[in-house]
N, C-alpha and C positions, 0 to 999 in steps of 0.2 A: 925294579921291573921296568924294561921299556916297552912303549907300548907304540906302536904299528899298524898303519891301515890296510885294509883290505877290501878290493874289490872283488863283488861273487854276484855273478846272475841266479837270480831263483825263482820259480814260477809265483808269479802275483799272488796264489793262493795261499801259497806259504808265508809269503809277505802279511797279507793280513790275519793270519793266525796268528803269527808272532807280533801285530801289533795291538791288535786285541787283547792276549796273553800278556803282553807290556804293559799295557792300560790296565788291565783286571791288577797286576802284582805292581803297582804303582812304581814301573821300572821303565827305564826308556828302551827304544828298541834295541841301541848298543848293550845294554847291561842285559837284558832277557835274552839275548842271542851267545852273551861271554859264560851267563851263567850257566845255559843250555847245552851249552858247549864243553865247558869243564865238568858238568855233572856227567857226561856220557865219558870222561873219561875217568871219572870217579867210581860210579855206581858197579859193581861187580853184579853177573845175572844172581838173579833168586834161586836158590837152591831147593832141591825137594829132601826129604829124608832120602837116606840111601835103604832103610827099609822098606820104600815102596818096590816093589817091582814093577810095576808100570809107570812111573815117575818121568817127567820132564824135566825140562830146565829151561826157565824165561827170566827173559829180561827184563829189568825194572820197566824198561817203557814197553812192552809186550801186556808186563802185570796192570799197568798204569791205563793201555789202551783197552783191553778186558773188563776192567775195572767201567771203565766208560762208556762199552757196548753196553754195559749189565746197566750201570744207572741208568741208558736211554732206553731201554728194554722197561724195565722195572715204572718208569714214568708213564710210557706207552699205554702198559697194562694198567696204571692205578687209572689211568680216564677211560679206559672200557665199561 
């Protein structure tokens, strides 16, 4: 494999998500941005049965960001 730099502007914000997301997966910021990167061209979307008739189709980071509305939801409500 050769490996290649690359320069990319990206809003600050997103900078520190992924260094945060670094730190939490004790990865540096190079290796959380390579693996983030290969997963999105890995991961195929979530499929629904084709028995549903009203069925969707989302993507793992779609299900992933769902997933994380609902924990912050779910938190909100246990401190009420």
């Amino acid at each position: 494999m050769t490996i290649t730099s690359l320069s990319v502007r990206i809003p600050a914000e997103l900078k520190t998500k992924l260094k945060v997301q670094a730190e939490k997966n004790n990865h540096s910021m190079n290796a959380e941005i390579i693996k983030r990167l290969e997963d999105s061209f890995t991961h195929s979307p979530v499929k629904a049965k084709p028995s549903q008739p009203d069925s969707v189709e989302l993507s793992a980071k779609e299900v992933a960001r769902i997933k994380m509305v609902l924990k912050k939801a779910t938190k909100a409500l246990s401190k009420k």
